[in-house]
C-alpha positions in Angstrom: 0.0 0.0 0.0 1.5 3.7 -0.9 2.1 6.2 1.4 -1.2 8.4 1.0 0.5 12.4 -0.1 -0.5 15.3 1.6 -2.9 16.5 -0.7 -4.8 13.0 -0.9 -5.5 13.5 2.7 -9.2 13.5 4.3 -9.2 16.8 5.5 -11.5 15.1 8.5 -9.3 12.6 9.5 -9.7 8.7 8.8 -12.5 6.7 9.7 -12.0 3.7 11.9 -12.4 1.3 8.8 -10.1 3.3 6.3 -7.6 3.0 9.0 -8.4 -0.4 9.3 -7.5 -1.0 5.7 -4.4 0.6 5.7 -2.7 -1.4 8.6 -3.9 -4.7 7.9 -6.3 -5.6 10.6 -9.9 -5.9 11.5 -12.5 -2.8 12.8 -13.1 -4.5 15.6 -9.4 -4.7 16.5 -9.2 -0.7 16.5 -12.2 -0.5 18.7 -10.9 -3.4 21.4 -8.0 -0.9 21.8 -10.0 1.8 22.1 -12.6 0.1 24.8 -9.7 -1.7 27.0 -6.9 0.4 26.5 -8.3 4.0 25.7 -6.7 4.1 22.3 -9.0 5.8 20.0 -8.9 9.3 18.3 -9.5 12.3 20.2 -11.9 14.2 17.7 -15.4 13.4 15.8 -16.6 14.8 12.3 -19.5 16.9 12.8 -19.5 15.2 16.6 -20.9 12.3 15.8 -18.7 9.9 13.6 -14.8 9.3 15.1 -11.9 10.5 12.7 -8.5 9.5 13.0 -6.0 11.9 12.6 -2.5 11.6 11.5 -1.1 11.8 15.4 -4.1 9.3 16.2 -2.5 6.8 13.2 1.0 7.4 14.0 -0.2 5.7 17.5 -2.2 2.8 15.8 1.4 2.2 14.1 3.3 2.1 16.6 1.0 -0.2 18.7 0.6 -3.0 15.7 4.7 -2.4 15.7 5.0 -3.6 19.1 2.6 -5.8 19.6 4.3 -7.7 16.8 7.1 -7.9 18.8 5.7 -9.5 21.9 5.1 -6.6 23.4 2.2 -6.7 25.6 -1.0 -4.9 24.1 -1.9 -2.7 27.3 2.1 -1.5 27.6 2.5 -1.1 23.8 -1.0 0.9 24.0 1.1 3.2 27.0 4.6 3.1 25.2 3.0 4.1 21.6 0.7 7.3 23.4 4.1 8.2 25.4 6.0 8.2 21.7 3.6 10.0 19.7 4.0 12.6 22.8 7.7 13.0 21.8 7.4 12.0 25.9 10.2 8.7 25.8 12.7 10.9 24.0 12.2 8.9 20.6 10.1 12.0 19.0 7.8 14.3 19.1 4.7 15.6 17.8 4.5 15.9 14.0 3.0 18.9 11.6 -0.7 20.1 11.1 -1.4 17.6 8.5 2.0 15.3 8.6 0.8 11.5 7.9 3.0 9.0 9.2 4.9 6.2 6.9 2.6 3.5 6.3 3.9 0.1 5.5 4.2 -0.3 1.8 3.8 -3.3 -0.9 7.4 -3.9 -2.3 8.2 -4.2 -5.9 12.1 -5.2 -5.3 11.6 -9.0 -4.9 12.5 -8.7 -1.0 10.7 -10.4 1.5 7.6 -8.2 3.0 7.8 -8.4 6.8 4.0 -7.0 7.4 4.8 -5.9 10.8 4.8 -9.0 12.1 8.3 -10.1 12.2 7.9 -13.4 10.1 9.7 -13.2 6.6 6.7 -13.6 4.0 7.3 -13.1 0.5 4.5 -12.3 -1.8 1.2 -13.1 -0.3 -2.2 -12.0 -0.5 -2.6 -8.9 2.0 -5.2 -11.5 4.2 -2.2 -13.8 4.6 0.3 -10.6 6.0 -3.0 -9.6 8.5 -3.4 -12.6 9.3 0.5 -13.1 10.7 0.3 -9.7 12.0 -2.7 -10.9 14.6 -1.1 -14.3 15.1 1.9 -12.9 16.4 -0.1 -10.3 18.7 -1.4 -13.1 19.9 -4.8 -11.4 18.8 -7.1 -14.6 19.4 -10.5 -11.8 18.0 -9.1 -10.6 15.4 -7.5 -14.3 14.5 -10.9 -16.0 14.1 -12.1 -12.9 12.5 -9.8 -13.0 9.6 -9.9 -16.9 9.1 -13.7 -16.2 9.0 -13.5 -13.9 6.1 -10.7 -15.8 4.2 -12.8 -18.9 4.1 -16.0 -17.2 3.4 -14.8 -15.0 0.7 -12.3 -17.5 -1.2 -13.5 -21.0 -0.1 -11.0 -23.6 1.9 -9.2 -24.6 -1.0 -7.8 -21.0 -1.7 -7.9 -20.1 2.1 -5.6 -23.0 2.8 -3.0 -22.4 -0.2 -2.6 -18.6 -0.3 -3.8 -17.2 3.2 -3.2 -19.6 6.1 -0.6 -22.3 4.9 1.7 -19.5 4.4 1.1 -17.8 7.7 1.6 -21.1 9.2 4.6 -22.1 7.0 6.4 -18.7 7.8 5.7 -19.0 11.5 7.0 -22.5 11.8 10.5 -21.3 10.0 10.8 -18.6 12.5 10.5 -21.0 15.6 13.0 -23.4 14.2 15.4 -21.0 13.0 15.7 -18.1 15.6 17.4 -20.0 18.5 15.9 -18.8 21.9 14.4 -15.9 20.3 12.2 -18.3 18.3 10.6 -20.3 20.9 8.3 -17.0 21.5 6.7 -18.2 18.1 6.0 -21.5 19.3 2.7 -20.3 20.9 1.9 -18.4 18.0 1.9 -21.6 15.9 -0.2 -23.1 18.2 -2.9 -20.6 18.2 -2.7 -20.4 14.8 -3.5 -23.7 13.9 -6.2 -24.2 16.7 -8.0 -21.2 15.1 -7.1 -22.5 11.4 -8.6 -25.8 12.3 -12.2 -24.5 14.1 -12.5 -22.3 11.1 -12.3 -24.8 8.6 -14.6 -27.0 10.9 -17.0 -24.2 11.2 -17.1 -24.2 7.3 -17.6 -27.6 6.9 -20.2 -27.6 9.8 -22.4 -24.7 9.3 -25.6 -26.1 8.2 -26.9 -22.9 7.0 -24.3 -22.4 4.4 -25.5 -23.3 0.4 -23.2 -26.0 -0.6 -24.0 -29.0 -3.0 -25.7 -31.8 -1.1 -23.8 -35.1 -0.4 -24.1 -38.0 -1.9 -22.8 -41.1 -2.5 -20.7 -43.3 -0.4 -18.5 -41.3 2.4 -14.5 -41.3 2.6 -13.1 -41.8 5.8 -10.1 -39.8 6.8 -7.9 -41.1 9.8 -4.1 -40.3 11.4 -2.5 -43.5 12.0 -1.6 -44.5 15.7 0.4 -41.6 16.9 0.0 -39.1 14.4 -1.3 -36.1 15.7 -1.4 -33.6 12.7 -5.1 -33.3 11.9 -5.1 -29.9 10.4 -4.4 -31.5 6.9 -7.4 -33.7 7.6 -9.4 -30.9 8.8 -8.5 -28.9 5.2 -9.8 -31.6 3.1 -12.8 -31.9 4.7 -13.8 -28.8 4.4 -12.7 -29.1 0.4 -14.7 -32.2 0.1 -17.5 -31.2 1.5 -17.8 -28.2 -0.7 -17.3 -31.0 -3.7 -20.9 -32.6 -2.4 -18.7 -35.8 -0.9 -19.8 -37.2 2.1 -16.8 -37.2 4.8 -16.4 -39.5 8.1 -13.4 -38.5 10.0 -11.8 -40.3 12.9 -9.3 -37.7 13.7 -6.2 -38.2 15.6 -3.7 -41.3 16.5 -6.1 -43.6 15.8 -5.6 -47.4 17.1 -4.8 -49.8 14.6 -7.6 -52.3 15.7 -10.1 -49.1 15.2 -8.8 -47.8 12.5 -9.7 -51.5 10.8 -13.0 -51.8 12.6 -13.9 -48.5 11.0 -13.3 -50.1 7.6 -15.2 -53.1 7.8 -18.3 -51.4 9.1 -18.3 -48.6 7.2 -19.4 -48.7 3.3 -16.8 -45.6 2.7 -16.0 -44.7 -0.6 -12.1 -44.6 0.4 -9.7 -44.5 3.4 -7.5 -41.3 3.6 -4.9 -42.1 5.8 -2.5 -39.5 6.8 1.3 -39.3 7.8 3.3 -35.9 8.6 6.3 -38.2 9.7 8.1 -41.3 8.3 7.7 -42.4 12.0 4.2 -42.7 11.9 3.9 -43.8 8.1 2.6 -47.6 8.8 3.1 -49.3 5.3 2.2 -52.7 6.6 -0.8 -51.2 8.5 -1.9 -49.4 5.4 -1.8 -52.8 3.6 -4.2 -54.0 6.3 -6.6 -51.2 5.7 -6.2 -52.0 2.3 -7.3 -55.9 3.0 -10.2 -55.4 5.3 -13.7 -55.7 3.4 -17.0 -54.7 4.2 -20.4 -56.0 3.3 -22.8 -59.0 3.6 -21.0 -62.1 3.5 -20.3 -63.2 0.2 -20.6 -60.0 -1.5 -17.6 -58.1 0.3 -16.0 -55.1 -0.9 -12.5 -53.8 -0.2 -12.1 -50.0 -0.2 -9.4 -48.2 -2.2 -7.0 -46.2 0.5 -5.2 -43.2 -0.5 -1.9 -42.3 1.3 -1.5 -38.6 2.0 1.1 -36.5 3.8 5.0 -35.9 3.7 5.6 -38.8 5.8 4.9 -41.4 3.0 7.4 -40.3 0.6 11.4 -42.2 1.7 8.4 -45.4 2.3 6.8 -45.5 -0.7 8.8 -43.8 -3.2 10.9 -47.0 -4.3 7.8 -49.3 -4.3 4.5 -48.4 -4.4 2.0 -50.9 -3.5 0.1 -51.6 -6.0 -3.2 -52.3 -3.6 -2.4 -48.2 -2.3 -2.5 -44.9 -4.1 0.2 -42.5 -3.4 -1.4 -38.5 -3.4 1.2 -35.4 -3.0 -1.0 -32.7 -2.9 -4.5 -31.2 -1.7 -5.8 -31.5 -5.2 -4.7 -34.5 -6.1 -6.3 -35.7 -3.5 -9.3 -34.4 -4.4 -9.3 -35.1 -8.4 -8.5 -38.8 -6.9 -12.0 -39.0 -4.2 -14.5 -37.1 -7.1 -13.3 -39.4 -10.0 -13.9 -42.5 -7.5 -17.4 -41.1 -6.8 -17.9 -41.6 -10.4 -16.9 -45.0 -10.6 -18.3 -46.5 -7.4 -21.9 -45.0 -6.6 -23.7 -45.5 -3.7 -24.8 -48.8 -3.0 
C-alpha cells in the first residue's frame, strides 16, 4: 500500500475502517484498543462519527509495531501514546497535517515483513493480516480473519494462499531463531487451533448453500500416533464443498479401530494420513487395504489413498500396487471425485 501524499489526505481525518485497511487488521481490533486500553482518536466529524488523525495513526502504528514484537498490548498501547508525545525521547509531535509512513507493498523482490516479524514473501494482503494478529497473539481478530478468508475464497484457496503461508512462515521462524524463536511456538499453536475450528466451522455450518452429499463417504484417519489433523481438517472442508460425504476419525487412531472402522463402514475410500516417516505404517496401510465390508459373500474392499510428507522415503521406491500414493491437496481431491464416479452408492 502507498504512502497516501498530503494532498490526498481526508481533511477530517480517517474513519475507523479506512484505518483499518491501511494497517492490515480488523475494525473491531481498533475498537478493542480503544474500549480496553483507551486508544482511540481524540476528535469526531461533525460530533458524531470518530476520525483518526494523523497523530491518532502514527499511534495505531506504533502499537501494531510492538505488539508484533511481543510486546504486551496494554504496555505497547502506554509506550506508543508516550512516543507519539515525543514523551520517551524517541520523537515528538508531528505537523498540522504530517501523515506517518505506512507500511508499503514492495516491488524489489525482498521479502515483506508486514509488521509481524515473520519473513513472508508475496502473499495475498489476508495472509500478511493474518500473521500480523497471530503474532499479537490477537485470538479476536484471528478468528475474525480466518472467518472472512474462508468465506470469501473458499477452503481450498484459504488454505494455499492465506493460512498455509502464515503457518509455513511462523514455523521457520520458531525453528530457525534459537531462543528468540521459541516466543513463536505459541503463535503456531494458536494459529492452527483457530485455522482448524474455522475450517470446521465451514464444513459444519448447516446454514451455508453448498451441493448436497451423496454417495458413499470417505473416511479420513491419522494412523496410531500421528497427531497432525489440520491437513485432515483442510480436506474436509474441500470435500465437502465438492458434495462428498466425509467420516473423519481424527487423531492417533488405534490400529484395531482404525480396521473396525473399515469393515463397518461402506466408505467410498480410506484417507490415511502421515506428517512423519515415523508414523507412516506401510504394513498397516496394507491392512486397511485388505479389510472388506459387506454382507457375507458379497464383500468389498475400499481403495485407500496415502496422503502427507511422511509417505514419501516409504513409498517412493515401491508403491504398493493395492495403495494410491497422493502429493497434494488437489490430487487428493481429483483422486475422491473421480472414485465417486466409478463407485456410486450402494
Amino acid at each position: 500500500m502507498a504512502t497516501p501524499q498530503r494532498d490526498e489526505l481526508p481533511v477530517a481525518g480517517l474513519t475507523t475502517g479506512q484505518l483499518a485497511r491501511l494497517l492490515g487488521v480488523s475494525p473491531t481490533t481498533l475498537r478493542s484498543w480503544d474500549r480496553r486500553y483507551g486508544f482511540g482518536p481524540a476528535s469526531r466529524a461533525d460530533g458524531r462519527h470518530r476520525r483518526w488523525s494523523p497523530d491518532d495513526v502514527a499511534m495505531a502504528q506504533e502499537m501494531c509495531r510492538l505488539t508484533a514484537t511481543g510486546t504486551p498490548p496494554a504496555e505497547a498501547a502506554r509506550t506508543a501514546r508516550l512516543r507519539a508525545r515525543g514523551a520517551d525521547g524517541t520523537g515528538g509531535p508531528r505537523g498540522p497535517g504530517e501523515w506517518p509512513p505506512v507500511p508499503s507493498d514492495r516491488t524489489d523482490g525482498t521479502a515483506p515483513r508486514a509488521g509481524s516479524g515473520l519473513p513472508l514473501g508475496r502473499v495475498r494482503s489476508e495472509c500478511r493480516g493474518l500473521a500480523r494478529a497471530a503474532v499479537r497473539l490477537d485470538a479476536e481478530e484471528v478468528r475474525e480473519l480466518l472467518r472472512r478468508a474462508v468465506t470469501h475464497h473458499g477452503p481450498a484457496v484459504a488454505w494455499e494462499e492465506v493460512m498455509s503461508p502464515a503457518l509455513q512462515a511462523v514455523g521457520r521462524k520458531w525453528q530457525s531463531s534459537g531462543e528468540e524463536g521459541e516466543q513463536y511456538v505459541e503463535v503456531e499453536h494458536l494459529l492452527s487451533w483457530h485455522i482448524s475450528a474455522a475450517l470446521r466451522h465451514y464444513y459444519l455450518d448447516a446454514a451455508r448453500p453448498r451441493r448436497a452429499a451423496s454417495g458413499l463417504p470417505v473416511l479420513l484417519s491419522c494412523l496410531p500416533g500421528e497427531q497432525h489433523t489440520l491437513p485432515l481438517d483442510v480436506l474436509t472442508a474441500v470435500l465437502g464443498d465438492e458434495g462428498l460425504a466425509v467420516l473423519m476419525l481424527g487423531g492417533s487412531v488405534p490400529a484395531d479401530a482404525l480396521i473396525t472402522a473399515v469393515r463397518r463402514v461402506a466408505s467410498l475410500a480410506v484417507v490415511l494420513w502421515a506428517q512423519t516417516s515415523d508414523t507412516a505404517d506401510l504394513a498397516l496401510a496394507r491392512r486397511v487395504a485388505g479389510a472388506r465390508w459387506g454382507v457375507r459373500g458379497a464383500r468389498t474392499q475400499t481403495p485407500v489413498l496415502l496422503c502427507g510428507p511422511g509417505w514419501h522415503p516409504v513409498t517412493d521406491d515401491a508403491e504398493p500396487s493395492e495403495l494410491t500414493h497422493v502429493t497434494s491437496l488437489h490430487d487428493a481431491v481429483r483422486t475422491l471425485t473421480g472414485l465417486r464416479r466409478e463407485r456410486p452408492a450402494r
